[in-house]
C-alpha positions as CSV (number, residue, x, y, z in Angstrom):
1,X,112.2,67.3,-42.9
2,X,114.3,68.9,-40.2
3,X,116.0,67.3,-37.4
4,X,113.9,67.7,-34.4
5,X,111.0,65.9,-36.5
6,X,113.0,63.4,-37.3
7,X,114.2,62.2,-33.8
8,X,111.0,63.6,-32.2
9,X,109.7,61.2,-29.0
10,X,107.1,59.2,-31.2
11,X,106.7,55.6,-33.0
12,X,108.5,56.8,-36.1
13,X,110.6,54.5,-38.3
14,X,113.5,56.5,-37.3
15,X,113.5,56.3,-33.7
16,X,112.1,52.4,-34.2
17,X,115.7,51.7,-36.1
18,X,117.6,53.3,-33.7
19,X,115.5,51.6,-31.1
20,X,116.3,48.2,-32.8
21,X,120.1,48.8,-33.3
22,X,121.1,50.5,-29.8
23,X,119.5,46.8,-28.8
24,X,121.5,45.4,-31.3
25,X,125.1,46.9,-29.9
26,X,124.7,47.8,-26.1
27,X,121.3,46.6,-24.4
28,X,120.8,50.2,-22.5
29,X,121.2,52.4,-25.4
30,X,118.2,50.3,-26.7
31,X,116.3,50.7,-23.4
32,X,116.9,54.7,-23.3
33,X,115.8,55.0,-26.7
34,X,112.5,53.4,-25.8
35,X,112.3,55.4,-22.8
36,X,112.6,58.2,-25.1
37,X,109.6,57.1,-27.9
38,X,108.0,56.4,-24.3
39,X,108.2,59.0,-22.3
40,X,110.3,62.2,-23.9
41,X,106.9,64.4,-24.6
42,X,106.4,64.0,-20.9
43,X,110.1,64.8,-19.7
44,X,110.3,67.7,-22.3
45,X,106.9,69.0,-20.2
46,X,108.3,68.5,-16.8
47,X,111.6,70.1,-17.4
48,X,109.6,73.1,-18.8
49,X,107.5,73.1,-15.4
50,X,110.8,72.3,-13.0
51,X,112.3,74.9,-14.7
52,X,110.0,77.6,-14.4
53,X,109.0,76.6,-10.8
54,X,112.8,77.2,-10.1
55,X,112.7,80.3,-11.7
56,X,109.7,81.3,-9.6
57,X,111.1,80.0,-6.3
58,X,114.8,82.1,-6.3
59,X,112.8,85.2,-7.8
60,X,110.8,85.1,-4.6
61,X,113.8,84.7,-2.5
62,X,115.9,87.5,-3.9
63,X,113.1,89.9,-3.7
64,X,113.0,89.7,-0.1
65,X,116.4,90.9,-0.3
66,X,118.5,88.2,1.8
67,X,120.8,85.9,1.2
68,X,119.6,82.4,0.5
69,X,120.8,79.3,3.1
70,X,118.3,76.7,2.0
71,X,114.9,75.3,3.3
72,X,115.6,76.8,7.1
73,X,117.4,80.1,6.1
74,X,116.3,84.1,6.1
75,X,114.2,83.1,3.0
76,X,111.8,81.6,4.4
77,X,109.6,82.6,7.4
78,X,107.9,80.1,10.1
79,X,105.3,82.1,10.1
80,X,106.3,83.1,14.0
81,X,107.6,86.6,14.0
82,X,109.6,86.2,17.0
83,X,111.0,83.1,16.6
84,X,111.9,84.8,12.9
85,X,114.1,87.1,14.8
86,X,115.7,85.0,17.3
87,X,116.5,82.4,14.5
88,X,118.3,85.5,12.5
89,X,120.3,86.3,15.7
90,X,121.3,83.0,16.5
91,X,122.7,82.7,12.8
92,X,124.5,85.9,13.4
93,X,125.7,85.1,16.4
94,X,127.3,82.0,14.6
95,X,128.4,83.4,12.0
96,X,130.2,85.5,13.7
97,X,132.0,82.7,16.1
98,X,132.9,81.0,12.8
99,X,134.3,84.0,11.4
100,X,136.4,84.5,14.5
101,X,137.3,80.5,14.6
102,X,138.7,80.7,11.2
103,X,140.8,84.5,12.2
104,X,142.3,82.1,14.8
105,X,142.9,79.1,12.3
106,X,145.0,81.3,10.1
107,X,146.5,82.7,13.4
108,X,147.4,79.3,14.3
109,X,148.9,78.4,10.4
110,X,150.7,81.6,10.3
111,X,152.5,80.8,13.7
112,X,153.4,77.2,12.6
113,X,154.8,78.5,9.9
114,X,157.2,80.6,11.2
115,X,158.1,77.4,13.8
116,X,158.6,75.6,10.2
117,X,160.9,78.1,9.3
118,X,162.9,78.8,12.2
119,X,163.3,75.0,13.0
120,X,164.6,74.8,9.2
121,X,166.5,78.0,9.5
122,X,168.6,76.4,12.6
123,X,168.8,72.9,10.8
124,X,170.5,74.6,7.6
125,X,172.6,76.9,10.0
126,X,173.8,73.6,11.9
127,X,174.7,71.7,9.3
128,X,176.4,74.7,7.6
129,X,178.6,75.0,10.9
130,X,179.5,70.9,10.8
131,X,180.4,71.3,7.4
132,X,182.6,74.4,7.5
133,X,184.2,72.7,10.9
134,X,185.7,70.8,8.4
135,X,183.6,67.1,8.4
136,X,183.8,68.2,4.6
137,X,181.3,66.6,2.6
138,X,180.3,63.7,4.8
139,X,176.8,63.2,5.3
140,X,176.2,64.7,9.2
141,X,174.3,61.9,11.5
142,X,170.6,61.9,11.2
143,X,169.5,59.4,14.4
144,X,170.3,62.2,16.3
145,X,167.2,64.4,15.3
């Protein structure tokens, strides 16, 4: 007897016992195993139909040869040519404002960065001229900042 017939989603007196004892130690392990002598020739058939439904749907959306963007996207059509077209240029359109929003957002970083720097580049040069202006190693005062 081979594994799969032994655990296979039927009243066997395998899956019984571990029925029982799954009740015995932790109530939901009990409850899933009955689920399973229940209903697992059904879920083993409707993961075998999701699946291949799947298959079928992203197969039909990469052979129209665009990019998929969900339920509203170039993969699917309304049915209205025209509004088909305008919908593709209004995604263009922004995609390209977001591309140019985010050329400016690293624009933006970059140039606070450099503020960063130079603000720490005149903070190190400061206290490098208090310390060699001889206030030696005491600590320079902060409240000023």
């Amino acid at each position: 007897m081979n594994q799969s017939a032994l655990l296979r989603p039927d009243w066997t007196p395998a899956t019984v016992a571990l029925m029982v004892l799954g009740f015995m130690v932790f109530w939901p392990l009990g409850l899933a195993m009955l689920a399973y002598i229940i209903f697992g020739e059904r879920l083993r058939n409707f993961k075998k139909d999701a699946n291949g439904a799947a298959d079928g749907f992203f197969a039909a959306c990469r052979g129209r040869g665009r990019s998929f963007r969900g339920f509203g996207g170039p993969g699917y059509g309304s049915g209205n040519v025209a509004f088909d077209e305008w919908r593709e240029a209004e995604l263009n359109r922004i995609e390209e404002e977001r591309r140019k929003l985010d050329e400016m957002r690293e624009d933006f970083d970059a140039y606070m960065r450099e503020l960063r720097m130079a603000k720490d580049r005149e903070e190190f040069e400061r206290f490098m001229r208090e310390r060699r202006s001889g206030n030696g190693g005491n600590v320079p005062d902060v409240s000023r900042a």
